[in-house]
N, C-alpha and C positions, 0 to 999 in steps of 0.2 A: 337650512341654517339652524334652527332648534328643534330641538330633539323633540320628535313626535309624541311620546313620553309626557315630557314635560309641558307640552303646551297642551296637553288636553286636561293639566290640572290649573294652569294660570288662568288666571282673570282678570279684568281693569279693577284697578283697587280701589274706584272710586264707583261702580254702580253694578261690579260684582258680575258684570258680563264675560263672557270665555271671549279669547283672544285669538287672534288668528295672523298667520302671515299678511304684511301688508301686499300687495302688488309690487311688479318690476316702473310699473307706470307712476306709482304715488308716491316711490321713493325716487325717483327722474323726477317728476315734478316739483319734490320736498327739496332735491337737491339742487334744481334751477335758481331756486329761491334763496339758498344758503349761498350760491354764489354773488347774486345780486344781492347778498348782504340785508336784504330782507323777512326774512326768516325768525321771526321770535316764540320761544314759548311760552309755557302756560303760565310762567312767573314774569313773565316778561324780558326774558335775554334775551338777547342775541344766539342764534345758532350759528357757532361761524366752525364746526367743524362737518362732512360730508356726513348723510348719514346711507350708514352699511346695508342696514335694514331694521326692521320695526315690525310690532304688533301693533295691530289694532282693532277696536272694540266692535262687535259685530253691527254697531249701531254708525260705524263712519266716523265718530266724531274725532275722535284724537288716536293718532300714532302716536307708541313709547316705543323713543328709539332701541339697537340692539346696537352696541357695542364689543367687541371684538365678543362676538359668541353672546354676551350678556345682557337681559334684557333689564333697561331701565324703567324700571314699574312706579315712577313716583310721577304724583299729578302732576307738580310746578312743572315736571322736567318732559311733559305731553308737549306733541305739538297740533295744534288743529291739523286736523287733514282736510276737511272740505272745503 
């Protein structure tokens, strides 16, 4: 999904860790929860749209989703992953 390239220069903007694809598993999970209308982020919305795919921090904590190819790198817009 992102260019190999480019993700061995990204990082979470917020503790400067390299990023990495999420799982097929954590984004089926992320997205069970978007269904059931459940799902908030790190600003506390509502996720009410699927998500495609995501990076996240080698540490677990928070997936930034990717949208149509483009990764959304801003805290508020993380969503826990664990």
């Amino acid at each position: 999904m992102i260019d190999k390239e480019l993700l061995e220069i990204l990082v979470c903007p917020e503790t400067g860790e390299p990023l990495e694809e999420a799982g097929r598993e954590i984004i089926e999970r992320l997205n069970e929860l978007v269904e059931l209308g459940t799902l908030v982020d790190r600003s506390g919305e509502q996720v009410s749209e699927k998500i495609e795919g995501g990076l996240i921090c080698r540490g677990g904590k928070y997936l930034y989703p990717v949208r149509e190819n483009i990764p959304i790198l801003l805290i508020g817009s993380s969503i826990p992953a664990a």
